[in-house]
LOKEVO-796942 format. One record per residue (C-alpha): residue number from 1; residue in one letter; x negated, z negated, y negated. Coordinates in pm, whole numbers, plus 32768, in hexadecimal, padded with zeros to 4 digits. Last residue first. Layout:
BEGIN
R_n_res_u_w_v
R_NUM_a_X_Z_Y;
...
END
This chain:
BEGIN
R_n_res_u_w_v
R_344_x_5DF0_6D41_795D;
R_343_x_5DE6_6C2F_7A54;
R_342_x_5CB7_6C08_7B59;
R_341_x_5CF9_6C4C_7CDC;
R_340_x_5BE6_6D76_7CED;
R_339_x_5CCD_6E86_7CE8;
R_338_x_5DA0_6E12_7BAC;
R_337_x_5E88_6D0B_7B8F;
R_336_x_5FE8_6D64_7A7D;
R_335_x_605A_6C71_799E;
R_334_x_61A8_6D0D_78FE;
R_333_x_6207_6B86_787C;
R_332_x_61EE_6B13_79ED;
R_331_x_61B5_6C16_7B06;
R_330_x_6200_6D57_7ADA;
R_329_x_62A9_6E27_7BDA;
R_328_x_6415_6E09_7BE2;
R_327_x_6491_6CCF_7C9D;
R_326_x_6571_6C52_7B5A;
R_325_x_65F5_6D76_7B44;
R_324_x_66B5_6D62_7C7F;
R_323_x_66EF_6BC7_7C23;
R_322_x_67A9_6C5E_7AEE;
R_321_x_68E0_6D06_7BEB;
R_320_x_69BD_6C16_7B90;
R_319_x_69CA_6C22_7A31;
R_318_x_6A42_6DBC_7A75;
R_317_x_6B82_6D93_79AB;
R_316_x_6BA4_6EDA_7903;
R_315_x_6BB5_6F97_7A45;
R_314_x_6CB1_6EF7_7ADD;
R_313_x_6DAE_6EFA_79C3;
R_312_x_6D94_707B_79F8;
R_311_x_6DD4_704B_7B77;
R_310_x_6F32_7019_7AFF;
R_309_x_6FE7_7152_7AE4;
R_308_x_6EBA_7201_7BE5;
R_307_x_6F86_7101_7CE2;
R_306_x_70AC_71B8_7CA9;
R_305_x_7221_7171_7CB2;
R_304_x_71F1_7065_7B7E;
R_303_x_72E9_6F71_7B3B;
R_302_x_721B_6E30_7AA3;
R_301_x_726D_6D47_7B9C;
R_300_x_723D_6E4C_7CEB;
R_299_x_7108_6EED_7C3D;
R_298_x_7060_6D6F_7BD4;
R_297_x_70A0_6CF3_7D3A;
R_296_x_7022_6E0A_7DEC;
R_295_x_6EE1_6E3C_7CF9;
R_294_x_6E81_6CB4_7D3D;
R_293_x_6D18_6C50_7C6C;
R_292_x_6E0F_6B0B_7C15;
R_291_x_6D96_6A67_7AD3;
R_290_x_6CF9_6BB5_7A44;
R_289_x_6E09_6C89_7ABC;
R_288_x_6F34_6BAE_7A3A;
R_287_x_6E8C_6B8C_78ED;
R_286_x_6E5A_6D0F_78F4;
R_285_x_6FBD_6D66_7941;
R_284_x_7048_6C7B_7848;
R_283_x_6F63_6D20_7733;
R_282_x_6FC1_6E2B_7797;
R_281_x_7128_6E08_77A1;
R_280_x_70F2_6D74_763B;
R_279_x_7050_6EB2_75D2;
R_278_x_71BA_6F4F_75BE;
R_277_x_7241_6EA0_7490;
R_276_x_70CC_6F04_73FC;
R_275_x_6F91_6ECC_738E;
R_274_x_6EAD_6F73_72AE;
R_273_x_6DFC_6E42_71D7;
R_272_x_6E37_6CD7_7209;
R_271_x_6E1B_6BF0_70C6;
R_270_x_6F45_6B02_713A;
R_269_x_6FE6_6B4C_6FEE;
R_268_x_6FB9_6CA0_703E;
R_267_x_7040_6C89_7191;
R_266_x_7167_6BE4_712F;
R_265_x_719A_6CE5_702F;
R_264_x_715B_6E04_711B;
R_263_x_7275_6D42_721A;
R_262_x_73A1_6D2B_710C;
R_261_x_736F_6EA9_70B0;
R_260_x_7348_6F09_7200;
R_259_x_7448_6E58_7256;
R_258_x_7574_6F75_72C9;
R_257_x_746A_7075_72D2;
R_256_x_73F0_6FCA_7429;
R_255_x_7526_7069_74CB;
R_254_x_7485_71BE_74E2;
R_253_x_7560_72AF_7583;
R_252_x_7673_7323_747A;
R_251_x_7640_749D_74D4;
R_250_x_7775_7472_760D;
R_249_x_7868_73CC_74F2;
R_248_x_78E8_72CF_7471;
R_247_x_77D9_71CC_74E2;
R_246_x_783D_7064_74C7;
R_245_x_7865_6F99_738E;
R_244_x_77B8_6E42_7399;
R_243_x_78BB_6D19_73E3;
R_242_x_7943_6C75_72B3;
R_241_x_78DC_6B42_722A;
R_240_x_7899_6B84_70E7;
R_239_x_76F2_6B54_710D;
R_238_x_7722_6C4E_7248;
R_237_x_778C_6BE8_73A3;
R_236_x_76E5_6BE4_74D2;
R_235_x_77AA_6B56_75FA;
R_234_x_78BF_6C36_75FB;
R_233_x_7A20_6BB1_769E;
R_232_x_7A3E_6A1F_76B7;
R_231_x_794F_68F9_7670;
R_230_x_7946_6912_751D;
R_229_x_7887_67E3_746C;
R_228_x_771A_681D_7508;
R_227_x_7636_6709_754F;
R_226_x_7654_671F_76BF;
R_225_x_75E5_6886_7698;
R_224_x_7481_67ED_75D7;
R_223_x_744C_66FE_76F5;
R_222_x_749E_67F7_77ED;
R_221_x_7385_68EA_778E;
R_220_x_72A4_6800_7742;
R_219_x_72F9_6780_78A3;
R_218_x_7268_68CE_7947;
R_217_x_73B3_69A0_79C8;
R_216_x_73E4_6A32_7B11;
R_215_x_7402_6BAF_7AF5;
R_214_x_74FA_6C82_7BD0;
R_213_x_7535_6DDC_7BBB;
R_212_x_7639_6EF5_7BC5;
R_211_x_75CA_7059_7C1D;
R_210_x_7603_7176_7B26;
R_209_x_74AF_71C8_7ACC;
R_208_x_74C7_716A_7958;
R_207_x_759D_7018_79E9;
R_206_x_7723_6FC1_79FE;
R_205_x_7766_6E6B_7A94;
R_204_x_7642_6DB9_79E1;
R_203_x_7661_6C75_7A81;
R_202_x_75CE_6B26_7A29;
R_201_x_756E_69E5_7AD9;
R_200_x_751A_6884_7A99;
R_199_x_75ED_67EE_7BA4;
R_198_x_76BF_6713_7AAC;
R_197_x_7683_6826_7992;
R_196_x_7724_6948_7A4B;
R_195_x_773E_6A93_798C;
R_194_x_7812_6BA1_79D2;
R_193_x_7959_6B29_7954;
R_192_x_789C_6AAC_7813;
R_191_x_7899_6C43_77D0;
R_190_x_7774_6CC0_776D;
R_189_x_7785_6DF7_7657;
R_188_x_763E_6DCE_75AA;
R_187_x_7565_6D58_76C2;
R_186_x_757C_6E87_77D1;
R_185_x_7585_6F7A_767C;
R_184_x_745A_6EE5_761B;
R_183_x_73A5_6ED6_777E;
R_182_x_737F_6D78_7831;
R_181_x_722B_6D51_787C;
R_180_x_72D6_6BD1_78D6;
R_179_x_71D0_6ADA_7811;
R_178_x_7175_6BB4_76C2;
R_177_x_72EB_6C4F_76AE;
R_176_x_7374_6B03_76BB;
R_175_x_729D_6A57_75D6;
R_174_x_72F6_6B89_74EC;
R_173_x_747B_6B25_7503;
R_172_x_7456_69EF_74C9;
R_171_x_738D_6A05_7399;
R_170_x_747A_6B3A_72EA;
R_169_x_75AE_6A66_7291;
R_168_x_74C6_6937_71D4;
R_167_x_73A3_6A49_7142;
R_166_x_7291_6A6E_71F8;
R_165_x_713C_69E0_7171;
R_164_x_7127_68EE_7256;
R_163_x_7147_69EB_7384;
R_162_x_7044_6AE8_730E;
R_161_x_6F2C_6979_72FC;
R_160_x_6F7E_693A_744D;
R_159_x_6F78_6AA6_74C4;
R_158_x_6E0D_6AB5_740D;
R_157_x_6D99_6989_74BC;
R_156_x_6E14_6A18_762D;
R_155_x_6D41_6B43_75DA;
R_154_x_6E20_6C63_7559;
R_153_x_6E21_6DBB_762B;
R_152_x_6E0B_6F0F_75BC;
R_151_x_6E0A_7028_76CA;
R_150_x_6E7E_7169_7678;
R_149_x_6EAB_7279_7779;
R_148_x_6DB5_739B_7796;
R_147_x_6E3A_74A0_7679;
R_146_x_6EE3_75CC_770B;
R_145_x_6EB1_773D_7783;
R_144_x_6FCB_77D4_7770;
R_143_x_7078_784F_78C9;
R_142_x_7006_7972_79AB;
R_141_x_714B_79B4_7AA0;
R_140_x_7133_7A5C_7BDB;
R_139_x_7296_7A7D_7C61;
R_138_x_72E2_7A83_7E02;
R_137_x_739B_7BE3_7DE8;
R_136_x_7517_7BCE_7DB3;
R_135_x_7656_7B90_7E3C;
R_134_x_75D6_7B42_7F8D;
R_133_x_769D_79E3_7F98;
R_132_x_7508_791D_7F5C;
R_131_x_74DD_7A33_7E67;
R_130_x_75E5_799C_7D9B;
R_129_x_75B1_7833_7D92;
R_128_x_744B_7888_7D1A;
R_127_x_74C9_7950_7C14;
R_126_x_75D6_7811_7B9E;
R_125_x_7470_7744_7BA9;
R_124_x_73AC_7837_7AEA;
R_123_x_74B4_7845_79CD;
R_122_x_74D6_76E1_79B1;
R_121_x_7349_7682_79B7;
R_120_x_7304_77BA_78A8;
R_119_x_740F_7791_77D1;
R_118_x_741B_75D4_777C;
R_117_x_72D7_754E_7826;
R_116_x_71F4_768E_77DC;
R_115_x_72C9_76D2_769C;
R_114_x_726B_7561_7619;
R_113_x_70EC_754D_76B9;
R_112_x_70CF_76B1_75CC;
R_111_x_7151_75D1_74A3;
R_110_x_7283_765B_73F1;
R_109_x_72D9_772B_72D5;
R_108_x_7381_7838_735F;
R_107_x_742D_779B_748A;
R_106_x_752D_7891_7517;
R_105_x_74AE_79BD_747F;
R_104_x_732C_7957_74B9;
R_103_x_7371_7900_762F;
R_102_x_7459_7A17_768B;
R_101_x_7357_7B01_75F4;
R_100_x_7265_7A74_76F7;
R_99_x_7358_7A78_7821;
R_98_x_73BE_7C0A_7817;
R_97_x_7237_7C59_77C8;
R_96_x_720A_7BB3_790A;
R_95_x_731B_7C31_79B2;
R_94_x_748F_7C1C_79CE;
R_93_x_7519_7D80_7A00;
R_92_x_753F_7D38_7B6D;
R_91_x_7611_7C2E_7B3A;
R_90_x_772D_7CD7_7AB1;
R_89_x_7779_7C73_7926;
R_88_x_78BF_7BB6_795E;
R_87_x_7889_7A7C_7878;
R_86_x_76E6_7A98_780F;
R_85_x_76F9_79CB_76D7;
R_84_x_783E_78F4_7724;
R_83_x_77AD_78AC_785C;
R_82_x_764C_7839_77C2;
R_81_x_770D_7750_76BF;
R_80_x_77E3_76D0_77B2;
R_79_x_76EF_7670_78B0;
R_78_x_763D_7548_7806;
R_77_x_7684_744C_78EC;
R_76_x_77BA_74A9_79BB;
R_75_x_76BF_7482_7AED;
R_74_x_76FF_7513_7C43;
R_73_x_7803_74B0_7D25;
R_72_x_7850_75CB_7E00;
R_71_x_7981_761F_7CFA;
R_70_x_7884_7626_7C03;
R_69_x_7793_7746_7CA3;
R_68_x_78C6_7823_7D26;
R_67_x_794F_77EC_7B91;
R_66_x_77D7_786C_7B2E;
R_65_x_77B2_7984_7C4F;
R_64_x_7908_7A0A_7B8C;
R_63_x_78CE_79E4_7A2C;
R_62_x_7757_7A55_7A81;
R_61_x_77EB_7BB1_7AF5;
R_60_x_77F7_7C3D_7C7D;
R_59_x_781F_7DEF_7C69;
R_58_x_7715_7E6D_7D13;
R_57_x_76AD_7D1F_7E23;
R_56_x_783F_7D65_7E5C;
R_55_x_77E0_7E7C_7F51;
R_54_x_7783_8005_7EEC;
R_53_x_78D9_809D_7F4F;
R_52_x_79BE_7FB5_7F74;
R_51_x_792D_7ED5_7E2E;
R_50_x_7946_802F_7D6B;
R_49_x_7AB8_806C_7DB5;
R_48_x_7B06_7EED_7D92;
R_47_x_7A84_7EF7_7C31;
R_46_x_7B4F_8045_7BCA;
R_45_x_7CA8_7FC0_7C59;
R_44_x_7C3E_7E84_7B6B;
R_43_x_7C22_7F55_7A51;
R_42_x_7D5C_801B_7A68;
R_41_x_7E27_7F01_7ADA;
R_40_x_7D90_7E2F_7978;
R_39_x_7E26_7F71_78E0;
R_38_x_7F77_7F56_7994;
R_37_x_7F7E_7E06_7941;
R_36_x_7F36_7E12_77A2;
R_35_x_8071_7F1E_779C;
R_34_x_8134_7E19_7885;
R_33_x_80E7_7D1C_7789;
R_32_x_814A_7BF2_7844;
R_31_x_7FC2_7B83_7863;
R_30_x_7EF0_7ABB_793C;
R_29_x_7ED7_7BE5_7A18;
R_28_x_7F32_7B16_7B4E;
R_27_x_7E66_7B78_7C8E;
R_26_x_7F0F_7C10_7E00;
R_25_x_7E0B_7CF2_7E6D;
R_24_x_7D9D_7D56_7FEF;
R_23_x_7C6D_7E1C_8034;
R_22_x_7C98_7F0E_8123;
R_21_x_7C33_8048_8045;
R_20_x_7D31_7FB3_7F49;
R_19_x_7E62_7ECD_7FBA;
R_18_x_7F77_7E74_7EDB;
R_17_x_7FD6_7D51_7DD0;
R_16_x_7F59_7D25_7C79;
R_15_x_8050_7C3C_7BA8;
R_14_x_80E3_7C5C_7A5E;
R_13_x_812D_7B1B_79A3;
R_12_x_827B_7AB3_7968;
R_11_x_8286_7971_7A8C;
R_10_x_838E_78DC_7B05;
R_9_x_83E6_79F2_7C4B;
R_8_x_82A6_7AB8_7C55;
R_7_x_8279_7C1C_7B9A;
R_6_x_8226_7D5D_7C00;
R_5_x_8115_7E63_7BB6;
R_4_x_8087_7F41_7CCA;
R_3_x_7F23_7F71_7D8C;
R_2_x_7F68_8072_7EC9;
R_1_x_8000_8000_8000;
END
């Protein structure tokens, strides 16, 4: 039965229904227009003509591999932008070039480690997804190259001196980020239902990488939440009370902007240069590695999925390995013996 027009019972929009080269079609046009139909039927009688013939690896678009690629479970992070960019361009048009431009359109004035995380990361996984069904050659994708990741750390004087010089509403919330590696967004919108002062325990229920953690809590940490008047909804709140505002929308991503202007003054009255909302997870992450010298521990409390995540905490806390150096060649104060037993 060839592809025809008719309608459902409830329902005014135009539906596909028939059979073409053995492929079987019953789709709504999303459209009571029967003008508007008949040319969608047109267009779709055209894309099942070319997927018969040369296979649906042909005639596959990103909208499609993309909705295939959420409905497995993949991550809503991000992925609007990059779907609304590409939307039903076929897969096989997607190349290199296809992925740069996408990158400089989409995010014109961003960092290259922001369109590798934000276009490059997105659109490689939804590719991935689709050459595992056969709708497309495995994708090799050259990203931008991108700074090594930042490390700045306080010393557990300079923390002290950062949290005396927060203001009243911003103190608690700093001591928290310092002694849980808590992200901003993670610390920001808290919810006292997730937090557990009797055991000393927090959970951060939604995470960067999507999995829910647990983090017991140092008793700075629950001294200064004990000391807090609300005790329901947010955490956190701002000078006024109110909870922090929460992103509006997918390019809203940095939740440290919501005190940076509280935090650089606390800094500055501390006297500590270049640092961050998001150094505090460092700094956690670095106290933790110094005291413990446990990679495990720190990448199942702190979140990460990879140990190369945290084996950058590793290498800037080498105390342990001094005795190595120690047995260099030498002797005391660079004395070295020569042939005949005597000391240079």
């Amino acid at each position: 039965m060839p592809l025809r027009l008719t309608r459902r019972p409830k329902t005014p929009n135009w539906v596909i229904r028939g059979t073409l080269r053995g492929i079987r079609v019953e789709e709504s046009t999303g459209t009571s227009d029967k003008r508007a139909a008949e040319e969608i039927l047109i267009k779709r009688e055209a894309e099942l003509l070319e997927q018969s013939i040369h296979g649906r690896r042909a005639t596959e678009t990103f909208a499609s591999a993309a909705l295939s690629y959420l409905e497995h479970g993949g991550s809503t992070r991000f992925t609007a932008a990059v779907i609304r960019h590409f939307g039903t361009m076929p897969l096989a048009k997607i190349d290199q070039d296809a992925l740069d431009l996408g990158a400089k359109k989409v995010y014109p004035d961003a960092s290259p480690s922001t369109r590798n995380r934000q276009f490059y990361a997105i659109a490689s996984a939804i590719l991935h997804h689709a050459a595992r069904r056969g709708w497309c050659p495995l994708p090799i994708i050259e990203r931008p190259t991108t700074p090594p990741g930042r490390i700045r750390w306080l010393t557990i004087e300079e923390a002290d001196s950062l949290i005396a010089a927060c203001s009243d509403h911003l103190r608690p919330l700093v001591v928290f980020m310092l002694y849980t590696g808590a992200r901003a967004g993670e610390a920001l919108w808290l919810d006292w239902r997730d937090v557990d002062l009797s055991r000393a325990h927090v959970q951060f229920p939604k995470t960067k990488n999507g999995e829910a953690r647990g983090v017991p809590l140092h008793q700075r940490v629950v001294a200064e939440m004990a000391n807090l008047k609300t005790k329901t909804g947010e955490v956190f709140r701002r000078p006024d009370g109110k909870p922090y505002n929460r992103p509006r929308n997918a390019s809203d991503t940095s939740a440290g902007t919501r005190i940076k202007t509280a935090f650089k003054a606390a800094c500055r009255r501390a006297g500590i240069d270049n640092f961050h909302p998001h150094d505090c997870r460092h700094t956690w992450a670095t106290w933790h590695y110094q005291e413990n010298r446990d990679l495990g521990a720190l990448m199942r409390l702190g979140g990460w999925k990879s140990e190369r995540m945290v084996m950058r905490y590793a290498h800037v806390n080498v105390g342990e390995l001094a005795h190595t150096i120690d047995r260099l060649p030498g002797g005391n104060l660079g004395e070295m013996k020569l042939k005949d037993g005597t000391n240079q």
